[in-house]
LOGU-17292 format. One record per residue (C-alpha): residue in three letters; residue number from 1; y, x, z. Coordinates in pm, whole numbers, plus 32768, in hexadecimal, padded with zeros to 4 digits. Example, Ala and Ser with C-alpha at 12.3 -4.5 7.8 and 13.67 -1.06 7.14 Angstrom:
<bators>
r,k,y,x,z
ALA,1,7E3E,84CE,830C
SER,2,7F96,8557,82CA
</bators>
This chain:
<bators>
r,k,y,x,z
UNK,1,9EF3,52CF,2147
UNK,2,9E7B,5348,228E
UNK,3,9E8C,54D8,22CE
UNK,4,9D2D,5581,22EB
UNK,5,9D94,55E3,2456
UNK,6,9E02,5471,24BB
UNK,7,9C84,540A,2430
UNK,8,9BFE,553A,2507
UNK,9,9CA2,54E4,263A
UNK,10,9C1C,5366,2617
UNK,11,9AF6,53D2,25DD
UNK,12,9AF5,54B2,2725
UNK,13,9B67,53AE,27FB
UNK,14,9A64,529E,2771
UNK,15,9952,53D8,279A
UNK,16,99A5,53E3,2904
UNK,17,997B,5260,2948
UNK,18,9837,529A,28A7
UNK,19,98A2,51AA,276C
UNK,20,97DB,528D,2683
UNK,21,97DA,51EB,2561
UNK,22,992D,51A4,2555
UNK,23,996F,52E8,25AF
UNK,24,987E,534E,246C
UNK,25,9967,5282,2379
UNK,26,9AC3,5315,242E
UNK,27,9A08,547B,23CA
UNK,28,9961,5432,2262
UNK,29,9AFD,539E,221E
UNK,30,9B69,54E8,228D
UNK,31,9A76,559C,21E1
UNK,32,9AE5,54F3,2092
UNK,33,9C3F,54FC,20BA
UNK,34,9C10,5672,2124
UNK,35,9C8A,57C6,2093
UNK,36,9B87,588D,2018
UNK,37,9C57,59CD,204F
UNK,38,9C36,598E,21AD
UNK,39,9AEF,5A19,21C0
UNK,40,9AEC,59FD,234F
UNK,41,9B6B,58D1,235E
UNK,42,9A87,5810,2289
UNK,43,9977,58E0,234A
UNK,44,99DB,5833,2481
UNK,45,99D5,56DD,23ED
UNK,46,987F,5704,2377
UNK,47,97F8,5773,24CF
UNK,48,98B6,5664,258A
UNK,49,97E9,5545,248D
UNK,50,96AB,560B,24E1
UNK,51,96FE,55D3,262C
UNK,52,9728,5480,260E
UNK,53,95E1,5451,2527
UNK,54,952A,551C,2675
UNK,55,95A0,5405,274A
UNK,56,954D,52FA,263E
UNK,57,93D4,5396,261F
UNK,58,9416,53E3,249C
UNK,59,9385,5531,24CF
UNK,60,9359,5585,233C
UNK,61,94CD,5508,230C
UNK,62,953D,560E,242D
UNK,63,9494,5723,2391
UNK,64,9521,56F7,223F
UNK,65,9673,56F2,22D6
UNK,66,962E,5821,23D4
UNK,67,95A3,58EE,22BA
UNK,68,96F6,589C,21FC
UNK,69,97B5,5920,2342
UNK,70,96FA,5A3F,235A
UNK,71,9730,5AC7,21DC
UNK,72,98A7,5A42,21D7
UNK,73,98D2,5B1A,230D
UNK,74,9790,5BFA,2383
UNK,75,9856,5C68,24B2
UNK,76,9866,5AFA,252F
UNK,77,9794,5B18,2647
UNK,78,9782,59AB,2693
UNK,79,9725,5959,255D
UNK,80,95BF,5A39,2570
UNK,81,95A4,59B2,2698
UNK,82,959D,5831,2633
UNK,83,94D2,58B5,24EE
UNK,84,93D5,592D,25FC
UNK,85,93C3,57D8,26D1
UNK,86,93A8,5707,257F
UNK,87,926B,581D,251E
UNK,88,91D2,57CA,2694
UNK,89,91FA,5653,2658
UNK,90,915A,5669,2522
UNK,91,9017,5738,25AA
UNK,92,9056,58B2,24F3
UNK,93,9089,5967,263C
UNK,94,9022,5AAE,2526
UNK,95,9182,5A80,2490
UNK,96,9257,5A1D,25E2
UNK,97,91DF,5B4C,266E
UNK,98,92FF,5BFC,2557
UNK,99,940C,5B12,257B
UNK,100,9409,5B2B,26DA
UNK,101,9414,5CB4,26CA
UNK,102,951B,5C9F,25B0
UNK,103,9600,5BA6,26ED
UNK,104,95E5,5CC8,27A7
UNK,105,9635,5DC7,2694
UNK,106,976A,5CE2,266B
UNK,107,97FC,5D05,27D0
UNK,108,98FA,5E22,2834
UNK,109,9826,5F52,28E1
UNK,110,9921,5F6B,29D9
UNK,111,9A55,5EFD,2A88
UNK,112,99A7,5D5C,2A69
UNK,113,9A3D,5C65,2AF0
UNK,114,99C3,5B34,2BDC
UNK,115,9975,5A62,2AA7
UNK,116,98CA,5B88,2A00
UNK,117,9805,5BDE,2B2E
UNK,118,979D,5A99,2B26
UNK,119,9725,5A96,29DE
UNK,120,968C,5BC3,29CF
UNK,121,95A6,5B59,2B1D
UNK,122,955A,5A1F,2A37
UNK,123,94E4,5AE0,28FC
UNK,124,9433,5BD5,29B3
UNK,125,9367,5AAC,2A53
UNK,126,9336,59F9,28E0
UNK,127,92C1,5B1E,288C
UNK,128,91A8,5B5A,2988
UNK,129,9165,5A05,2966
UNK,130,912B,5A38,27DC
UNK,131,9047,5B64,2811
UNK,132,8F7D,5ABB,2906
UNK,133,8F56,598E,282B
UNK,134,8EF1,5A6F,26E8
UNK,135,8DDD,5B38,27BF
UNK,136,8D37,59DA,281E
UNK,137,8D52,598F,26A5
UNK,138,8CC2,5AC2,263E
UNK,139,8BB0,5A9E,274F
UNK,140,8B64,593D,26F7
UNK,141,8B2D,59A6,2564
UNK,142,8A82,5AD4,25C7
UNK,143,89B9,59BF,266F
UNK,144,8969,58CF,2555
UNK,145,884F,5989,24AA
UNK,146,878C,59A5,25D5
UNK,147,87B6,582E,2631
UNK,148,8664,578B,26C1
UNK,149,85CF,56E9,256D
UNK,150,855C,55CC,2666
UNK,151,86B7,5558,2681
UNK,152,8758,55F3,27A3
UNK,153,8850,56D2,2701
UNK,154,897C,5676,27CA
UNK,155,89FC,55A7,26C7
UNK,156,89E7,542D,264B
UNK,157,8921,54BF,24DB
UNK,158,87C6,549D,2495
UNK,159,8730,55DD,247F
UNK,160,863F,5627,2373
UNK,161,84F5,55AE,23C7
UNK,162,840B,5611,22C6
UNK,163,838B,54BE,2255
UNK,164,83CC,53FD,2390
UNK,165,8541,5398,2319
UNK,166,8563,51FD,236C
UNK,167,85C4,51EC,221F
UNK,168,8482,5282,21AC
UNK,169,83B2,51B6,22D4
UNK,170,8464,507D,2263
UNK,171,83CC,50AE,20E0
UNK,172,8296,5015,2131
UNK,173,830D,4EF7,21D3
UNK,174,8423,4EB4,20D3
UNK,175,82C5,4EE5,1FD7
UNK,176,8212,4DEA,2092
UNK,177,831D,4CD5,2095
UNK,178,8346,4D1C,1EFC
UNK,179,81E2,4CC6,1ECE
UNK,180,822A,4B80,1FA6
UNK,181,833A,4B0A,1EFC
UNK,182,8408,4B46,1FF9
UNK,183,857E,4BBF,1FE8
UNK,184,85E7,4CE0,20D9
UNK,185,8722,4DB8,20FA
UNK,186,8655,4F2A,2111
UNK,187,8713,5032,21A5
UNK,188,8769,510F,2062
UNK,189,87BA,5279,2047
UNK,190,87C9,52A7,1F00
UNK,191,8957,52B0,1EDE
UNK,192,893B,53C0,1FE5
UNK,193,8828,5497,1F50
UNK,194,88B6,5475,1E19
UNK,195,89D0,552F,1E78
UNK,196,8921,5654,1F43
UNK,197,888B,5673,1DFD
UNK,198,89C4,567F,1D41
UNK,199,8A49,5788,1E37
UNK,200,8932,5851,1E0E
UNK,201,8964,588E,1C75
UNK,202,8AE8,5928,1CED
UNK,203,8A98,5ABB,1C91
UNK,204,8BB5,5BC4,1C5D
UNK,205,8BF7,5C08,1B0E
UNK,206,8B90,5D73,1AC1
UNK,207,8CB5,5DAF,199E
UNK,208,8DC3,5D46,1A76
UNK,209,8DD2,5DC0,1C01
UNK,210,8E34,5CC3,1CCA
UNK,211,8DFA,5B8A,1BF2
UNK,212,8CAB,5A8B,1C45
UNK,213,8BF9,59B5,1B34
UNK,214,8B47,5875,1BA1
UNK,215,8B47,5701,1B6F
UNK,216,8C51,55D4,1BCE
UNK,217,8C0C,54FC,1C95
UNK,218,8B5A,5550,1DD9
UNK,219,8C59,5502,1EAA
UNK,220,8C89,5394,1E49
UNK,221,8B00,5373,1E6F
UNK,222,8B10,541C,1FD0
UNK,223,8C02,531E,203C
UNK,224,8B6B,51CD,1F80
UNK,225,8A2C,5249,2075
UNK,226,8ACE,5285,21B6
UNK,227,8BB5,515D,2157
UNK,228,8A66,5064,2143
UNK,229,89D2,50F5,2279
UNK,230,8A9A,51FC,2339
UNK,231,8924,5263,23C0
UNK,232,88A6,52CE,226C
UNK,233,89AB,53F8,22D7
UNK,234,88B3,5544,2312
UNK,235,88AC,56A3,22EB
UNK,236,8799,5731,2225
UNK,237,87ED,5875,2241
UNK,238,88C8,5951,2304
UNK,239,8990,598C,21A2
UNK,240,8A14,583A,21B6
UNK,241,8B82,587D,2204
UNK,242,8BA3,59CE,217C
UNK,243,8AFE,5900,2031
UNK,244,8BDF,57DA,2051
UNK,245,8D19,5894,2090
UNK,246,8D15,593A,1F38
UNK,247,8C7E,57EA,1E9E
UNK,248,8DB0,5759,1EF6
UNK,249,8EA6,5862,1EA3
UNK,250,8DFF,583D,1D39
UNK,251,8E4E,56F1,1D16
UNK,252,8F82,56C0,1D9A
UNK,253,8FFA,57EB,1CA7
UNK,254,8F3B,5744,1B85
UNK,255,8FE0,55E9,1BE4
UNK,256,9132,5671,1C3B
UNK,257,9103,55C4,1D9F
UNK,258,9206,55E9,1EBD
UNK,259,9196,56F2,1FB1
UNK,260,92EB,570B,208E
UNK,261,939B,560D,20FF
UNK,262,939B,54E2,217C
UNK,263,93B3,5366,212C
UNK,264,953F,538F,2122
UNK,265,951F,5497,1FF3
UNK,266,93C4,53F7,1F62
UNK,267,9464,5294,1F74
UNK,268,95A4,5335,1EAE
UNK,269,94C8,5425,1DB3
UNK,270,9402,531F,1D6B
UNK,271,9514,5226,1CE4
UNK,272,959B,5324,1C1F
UNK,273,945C,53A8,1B81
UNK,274,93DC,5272,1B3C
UNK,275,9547,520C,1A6E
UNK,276,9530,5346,19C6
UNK,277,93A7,53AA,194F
UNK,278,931E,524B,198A
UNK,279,91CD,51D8,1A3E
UNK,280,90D1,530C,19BC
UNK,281,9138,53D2,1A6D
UNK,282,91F8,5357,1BB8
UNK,283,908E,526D,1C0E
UNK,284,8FBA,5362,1C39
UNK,285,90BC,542A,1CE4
UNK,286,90E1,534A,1DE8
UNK,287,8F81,531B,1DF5
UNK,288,8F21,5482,1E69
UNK,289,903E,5468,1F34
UNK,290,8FE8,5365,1FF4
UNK,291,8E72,53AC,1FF6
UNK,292,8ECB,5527,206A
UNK,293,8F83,547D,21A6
UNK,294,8E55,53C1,21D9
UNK,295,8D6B,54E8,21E0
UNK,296,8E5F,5589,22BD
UNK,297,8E60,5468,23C1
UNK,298,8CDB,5458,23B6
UNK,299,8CBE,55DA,23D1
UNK,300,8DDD,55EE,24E8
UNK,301,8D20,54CD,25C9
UNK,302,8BD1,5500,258E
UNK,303,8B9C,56C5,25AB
UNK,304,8CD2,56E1,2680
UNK,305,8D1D,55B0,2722
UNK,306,8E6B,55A4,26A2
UNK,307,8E7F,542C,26C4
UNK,308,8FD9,5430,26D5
UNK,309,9021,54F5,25A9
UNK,310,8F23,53F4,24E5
UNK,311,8FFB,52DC,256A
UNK,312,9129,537A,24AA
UNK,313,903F,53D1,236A
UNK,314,8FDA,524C,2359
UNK,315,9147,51CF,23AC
UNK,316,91EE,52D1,229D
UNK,317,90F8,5247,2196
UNK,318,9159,50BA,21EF
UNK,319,92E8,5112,21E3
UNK,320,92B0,51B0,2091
UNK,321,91BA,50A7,201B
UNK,322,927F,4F7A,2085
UNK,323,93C6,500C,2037
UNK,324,9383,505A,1EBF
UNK,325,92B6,4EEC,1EBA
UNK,326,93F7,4E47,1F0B
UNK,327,94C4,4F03,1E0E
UNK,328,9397,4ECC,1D03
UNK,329,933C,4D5C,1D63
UNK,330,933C,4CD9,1BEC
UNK,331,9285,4E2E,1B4C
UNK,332,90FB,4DF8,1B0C
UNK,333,8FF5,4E6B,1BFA
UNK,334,8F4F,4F0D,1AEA
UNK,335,90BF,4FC0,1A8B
UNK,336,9107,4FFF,1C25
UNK,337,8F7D,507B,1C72
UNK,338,8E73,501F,1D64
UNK,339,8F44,50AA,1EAB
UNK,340,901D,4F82,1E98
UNK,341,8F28,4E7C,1E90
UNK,342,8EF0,4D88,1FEF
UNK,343,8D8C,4E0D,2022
UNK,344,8DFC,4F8F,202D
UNK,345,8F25,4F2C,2100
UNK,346,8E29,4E7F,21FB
UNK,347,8D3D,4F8B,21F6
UNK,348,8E49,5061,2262
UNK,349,8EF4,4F9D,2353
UNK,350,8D6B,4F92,23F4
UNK,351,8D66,50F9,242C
UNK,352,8EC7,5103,249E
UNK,353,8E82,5001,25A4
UNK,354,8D58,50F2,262F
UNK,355,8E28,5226,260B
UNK,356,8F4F,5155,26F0
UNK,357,8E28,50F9,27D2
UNK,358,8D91,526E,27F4
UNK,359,8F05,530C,2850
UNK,360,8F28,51F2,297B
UNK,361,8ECB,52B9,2AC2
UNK,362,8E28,51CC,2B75
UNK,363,8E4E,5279,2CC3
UNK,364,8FB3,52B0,2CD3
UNK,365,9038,5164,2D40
UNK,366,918F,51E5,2D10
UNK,367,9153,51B6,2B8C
UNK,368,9293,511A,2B01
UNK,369,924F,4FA4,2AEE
UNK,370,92BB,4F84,297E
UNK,371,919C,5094,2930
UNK,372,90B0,4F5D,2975
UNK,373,919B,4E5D,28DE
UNK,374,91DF,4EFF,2762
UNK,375,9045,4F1E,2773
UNK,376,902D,4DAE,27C0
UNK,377,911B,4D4A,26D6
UNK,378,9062,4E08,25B4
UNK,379,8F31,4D51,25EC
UNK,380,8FD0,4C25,25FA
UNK,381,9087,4C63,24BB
UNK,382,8F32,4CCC,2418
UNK,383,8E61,4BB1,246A
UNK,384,8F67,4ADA,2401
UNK,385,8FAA,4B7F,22A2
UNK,386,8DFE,4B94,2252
UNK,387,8E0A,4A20,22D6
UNK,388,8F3C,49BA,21CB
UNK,389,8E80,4AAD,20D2
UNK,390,8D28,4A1A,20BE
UNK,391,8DB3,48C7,209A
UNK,392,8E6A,4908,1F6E
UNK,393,8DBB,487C,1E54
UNK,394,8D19,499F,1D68
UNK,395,8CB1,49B0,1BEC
UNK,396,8B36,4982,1BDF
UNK,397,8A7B,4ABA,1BD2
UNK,398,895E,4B53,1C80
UNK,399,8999,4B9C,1DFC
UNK,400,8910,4CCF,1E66
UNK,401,88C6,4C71,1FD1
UNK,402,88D9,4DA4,203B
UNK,403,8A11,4DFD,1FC4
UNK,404,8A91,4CBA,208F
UNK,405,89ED,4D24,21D7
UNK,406,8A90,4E6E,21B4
UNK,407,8C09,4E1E,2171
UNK,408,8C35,4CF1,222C
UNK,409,8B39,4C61,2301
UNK,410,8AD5,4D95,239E
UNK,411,8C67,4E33,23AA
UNK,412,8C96,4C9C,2448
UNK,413,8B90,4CDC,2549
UNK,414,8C18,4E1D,25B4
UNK,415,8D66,4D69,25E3
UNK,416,8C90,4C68,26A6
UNK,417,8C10,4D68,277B
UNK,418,8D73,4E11,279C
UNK,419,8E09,4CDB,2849
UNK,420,8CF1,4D0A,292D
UNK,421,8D2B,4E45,2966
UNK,422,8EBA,4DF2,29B8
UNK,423,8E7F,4CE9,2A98
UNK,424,8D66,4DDF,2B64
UNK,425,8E69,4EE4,2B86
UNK,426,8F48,4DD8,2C0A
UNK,427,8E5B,4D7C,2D19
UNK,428,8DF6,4ECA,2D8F
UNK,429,8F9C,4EF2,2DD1
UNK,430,8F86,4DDD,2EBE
UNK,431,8F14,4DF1,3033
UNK,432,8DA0,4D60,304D
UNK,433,8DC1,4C65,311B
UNK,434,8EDC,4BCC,3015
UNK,435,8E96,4A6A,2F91
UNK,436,8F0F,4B09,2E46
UNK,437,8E28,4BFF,2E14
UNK,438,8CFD,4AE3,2E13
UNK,439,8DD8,4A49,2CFF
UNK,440,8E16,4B7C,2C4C
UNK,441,8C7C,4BED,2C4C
UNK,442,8C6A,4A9A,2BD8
UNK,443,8CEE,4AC3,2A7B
UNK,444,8C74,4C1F,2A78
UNK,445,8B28,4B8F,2A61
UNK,446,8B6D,4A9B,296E
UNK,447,8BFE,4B97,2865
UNK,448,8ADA,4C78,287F
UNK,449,89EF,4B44,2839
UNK,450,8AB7,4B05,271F
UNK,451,8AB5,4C65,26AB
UNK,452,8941,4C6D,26F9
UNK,453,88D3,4B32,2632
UNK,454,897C,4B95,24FD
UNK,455,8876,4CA9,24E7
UNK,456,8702,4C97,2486
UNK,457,8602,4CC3,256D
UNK,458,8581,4E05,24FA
UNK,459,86D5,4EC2,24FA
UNK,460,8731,4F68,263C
UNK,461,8861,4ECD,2657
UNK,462,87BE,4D84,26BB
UNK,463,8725,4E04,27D7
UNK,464,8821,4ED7,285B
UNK,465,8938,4DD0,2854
UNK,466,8857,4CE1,290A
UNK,467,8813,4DEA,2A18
UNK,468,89A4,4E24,2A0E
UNK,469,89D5,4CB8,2A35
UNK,470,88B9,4C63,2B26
UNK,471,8965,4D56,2C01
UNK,472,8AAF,4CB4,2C04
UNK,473,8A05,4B45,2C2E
UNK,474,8979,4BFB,2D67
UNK,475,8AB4,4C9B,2DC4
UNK,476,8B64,4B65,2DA1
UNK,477,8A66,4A9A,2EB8
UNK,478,8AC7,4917,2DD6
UNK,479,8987,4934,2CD9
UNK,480,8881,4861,2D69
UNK,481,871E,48F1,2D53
UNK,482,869A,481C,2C36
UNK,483,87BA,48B0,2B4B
UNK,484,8762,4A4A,2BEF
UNK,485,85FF,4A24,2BB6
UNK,486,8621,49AD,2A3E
UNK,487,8715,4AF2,29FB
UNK,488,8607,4BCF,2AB5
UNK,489,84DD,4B20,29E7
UNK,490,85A8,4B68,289A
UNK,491,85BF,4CCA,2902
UNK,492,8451,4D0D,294E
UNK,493,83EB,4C56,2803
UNK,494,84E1,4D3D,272C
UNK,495,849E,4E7E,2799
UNK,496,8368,4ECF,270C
UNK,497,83ED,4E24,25CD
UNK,498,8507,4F1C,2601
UNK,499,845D,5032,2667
UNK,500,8385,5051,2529
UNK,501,84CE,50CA,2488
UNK,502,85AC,5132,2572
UNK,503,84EF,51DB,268C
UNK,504,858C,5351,2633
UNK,505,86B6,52CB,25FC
UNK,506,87F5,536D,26B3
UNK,507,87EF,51FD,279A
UNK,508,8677,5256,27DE
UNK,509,86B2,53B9,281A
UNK,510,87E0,5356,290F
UNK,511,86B7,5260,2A05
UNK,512,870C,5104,296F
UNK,513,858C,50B8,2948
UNK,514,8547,5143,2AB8
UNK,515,862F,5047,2B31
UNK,516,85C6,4F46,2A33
UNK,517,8462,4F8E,2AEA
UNK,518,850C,4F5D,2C3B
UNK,519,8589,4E0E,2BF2
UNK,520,842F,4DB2,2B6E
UNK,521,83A1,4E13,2CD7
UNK,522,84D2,4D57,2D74
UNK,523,84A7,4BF4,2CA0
UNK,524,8350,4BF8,2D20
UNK,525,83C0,4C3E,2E9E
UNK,526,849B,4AF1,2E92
UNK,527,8388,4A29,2D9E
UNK,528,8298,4A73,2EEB
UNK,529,83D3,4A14,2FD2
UNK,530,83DF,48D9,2F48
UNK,531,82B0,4876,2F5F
UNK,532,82CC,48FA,30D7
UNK,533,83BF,47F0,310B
UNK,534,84B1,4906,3148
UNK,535,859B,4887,302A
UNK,536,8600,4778,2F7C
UNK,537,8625,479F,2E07
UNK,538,877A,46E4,2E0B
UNK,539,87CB,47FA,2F31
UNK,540,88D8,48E7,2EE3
UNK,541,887A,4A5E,2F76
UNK,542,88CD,4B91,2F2A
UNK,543,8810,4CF7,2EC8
UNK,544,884E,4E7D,2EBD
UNK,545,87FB,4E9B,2D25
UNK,546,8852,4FFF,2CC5
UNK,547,88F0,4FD6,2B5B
UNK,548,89C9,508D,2A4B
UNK,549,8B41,4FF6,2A9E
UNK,550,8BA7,5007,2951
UNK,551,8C01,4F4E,282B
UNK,552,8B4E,4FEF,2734
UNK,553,8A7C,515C,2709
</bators>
């Protein structure tokens, strides 16, 4: 059997040729195979996996085994110190802010040496860092109440708007279609309201301090809702996280969910729980589980714009979903719950891929290439599981269309418009006068018509993924007019259609109908060029077109 300090020093010299997760199994062995006497010692092991789950972006898996470091040994001061980075990563600057201070507790107050100096410069930068994050936090939900009702609160919601909510200006359109017979996905925020109301019965209970009384299940409708249509996501009040914060405490007591740890310790609790009290309790456990990471992603991306701490939310809640699917592939779906079923797996991979897109900074060209390429390669992957998944054959019931459009058309169009996205950031990385870039614009284009076309004509999303894509067809200069024009008449015909709904949406608050206008005004300036004579509709030209370069909103 190998000696805990043989696995150690493996695991050290695969850590420093940045083999991290072989260096994570050399540690977990050690940590096994490890004394528990040796209270220091297994302390050590612990923070040397959270270092290598830092480098490996598991951010909840570092902080479980960083908090272990720090209570075998709370004098460790590199283990507060990678508890702090894992709290940063994960968007709780509030808590950092200690675990950086307890680092610097930890050091010798005099008589340091290089290394200590060192560290102690570090820490006292993580924790100015921290503080300065937490003010902007505190600012920014200091901020919330006050947010312009319009729609220009700073954040992707849609503020309240006192009857003039698109789903409430969509109700007599969706009434009008009934009475015709017609079939129409309406934009529904009844899962959503549903659960505001649900978190608004949760009261203290007078006879015992400290304990609330309310009713189950608001979280799992807050999620269905933001789950159909991530834009039914609003604040009605400026109670909503102080509300939703004890909501979810109450459930997750009630249900017995995991609140620490991550999809290492879930994964493993899981398993066991399961084997041991059976499916009535360990499904809706890992419901509120998951859902709670959900709500954390949304919350972290849309108020604080925390997009990379949503990215790790969304990607903690696949590991755990996938992982336990594999090891439960022949249980029921009613036995496993609704969190491991295709649709819910595609709705989250959907907001996962917009998450991925939000944290790419599109101005630093010095963005690590494989940033762009694991973003690509999820969209890829998604369009081709909804593809494989709608052609399955299905038992014959009735097919909410709705339902459909929400967890895997749409979720395929934003993959769609992904691609695009990938292949414009590709271009813009190139030197203009590169051959390549024309290409690359090129396919931009197409994947935003895609994406586009796989919307109706009243939702916003048509029109602003035409705009995206008539901008790359532009940008690209290998269109020829006849196909431009037809993009910028599709665009001028939708918008009002759109606009019925969607005008105080957080896409019309951020200008996407000004430039929708513009682009009106500009397809008529080439309609009058043509008939000029200037151009020929087979001509190829190109056109400043001011548009959103993203791939979704």
């Amino acid at each position: 059997m190998t000696s805990v300090a043989a696995l150690k020093a493996e695991g050290n010299t695969l850590f420093l040729a940045k083999n991290y997760l072989e260096a994570e199994k050399k540690y977990t062995a050690a940590i096994e195979a490890s004394d528990t006497v040796d209270l220091r010692g297994l302390a050590v092991l612990h923070a040397n996996r959270s270092a290598c789950r830092l480098s490996l972006k598991r951010y909840l898996d570092a902080k479980v085994d960083a908090t272990k470091a720090t209570e075998l040994d709370p004098n460790y001061a590199k283990a507060h110190a990678r508890l702090a980075t894992a709290q940063d990563q994960l968007g709780s600057p509030q808590k950092s802010k200690a675990s950086w201070q307890n680092a610097l507790d930890a050091l010798p107050k005099t008589n340091l040496t290089p290394a200590e100096e060192t560290q102690k410069t570090q820490y006292a930068a993580g924790l100015k860092a921290a503080m300065s994050a937490n003010a902007r936090m505190e600012n920014t939900a200091h901020y919330i109440p006050q947010a312009d009702p319009r729609g220009r609160g700073g954040t992707p919601f849609i503020w309240q708007g006192h009857g003039r909510m698109p789903w409430e200006l969509a109700a007599p359109i969706v009434a009008r279609f009934r009475t015709q017979g017609a079939t129409r996905d309406d934009i529904r925020s009844s899962n959503f309201m549903n659960g505001i109301n649900k978190m608004n019965q949760l009261t203290p209970i007078q006879s015992s301090p400290g304990a609330m009384g309310g009713v189950l299940g608001a979280v799992v409708d807050l999620t269905n809702g933001v789950m159909r249509d991530p834009r039914v996501m609003h604040l009605p009040d400026g109670d909503f996280i102080s509300k939703y914060n004890k909501q979810i405490a109450f459930e997750a007591t009630a249900r017995r969910a995991w609140t620490d740890g991550g999809p290492e310790v879930i994964v493993r609790e899981a398993l066991a729980r399961q084997r041991t009290e059976g499916w009535d309790t360990t499904r809706p456990a890992l419901s509120i589980t998951i859902r709670a990471w959900i709500m954390r992603a949304i919350l972290s991306s849309g108020i604080y714009r925390q997009h990379k701490v949503a990215v790790e939310f969304y990607r903690n809640c696949l590991t755990v979903i996938k992982t336990l699917r594999d090891h439960w592939i022949l249980e029921s779906s009613q036995d496993r719950g609704v969190i491991f079923d295709e649709s819910f797996v595609f709705g989250i991979q959907g907001l996962y891929l917009d998450a991925m897109m939000q944290s790419f900074d599109k101005s630093d060209v010095t963005t690590p290439q494989e940033v762009l390429e694991d973003l690509f390669k999820e969209a890829q992957d998604l369009v081709r599981d909804i593809e494989e998944a709608l052609q399955q054959p299905r038992p014959p019931k009735t097919v909410d269309p709705g339902f459909v459009s929400s967890f895997f058309i749409y979720p395929k169009a934003k993959a769609y418009a992904m691609q695009g996205f990938y292949y414009n950031a590709l271009a813009l990385r190139r030197n203009a006068n590169d051959p390549e870039s024309g290409i690359l614009f090129r396919k931009s284009a197409q994947q935003y018509l895609i994406a586009a076309e796989s919307y109706p004509e009243d939702d916003e999303h048509h029109p602003c993924f035409l705009n995206v894509a008539l901008e790359k067809m532009l940008s690209a200069r290998t269109f020829p007019l006849r196909e431009t024009l037809d993009v910028m008449k599709k665009i001028r015909l939708s918008v009002p259609k759109a606009k019925r709904i969607w005008e105080r949406s957080s896409l019309g608050a951020a200008g996407v109908w000004d430039r929708c206008d513009r682009v009106a005004s500009q397809e008529q300036e080439l309609r009058d060029a043509i008939t000029a004579g200037q151009f020929m509709l087979d001509a190829c030209v190109g056109m400043e077109v001011e548009a959103e370069d993203s791939g979704s909103t």
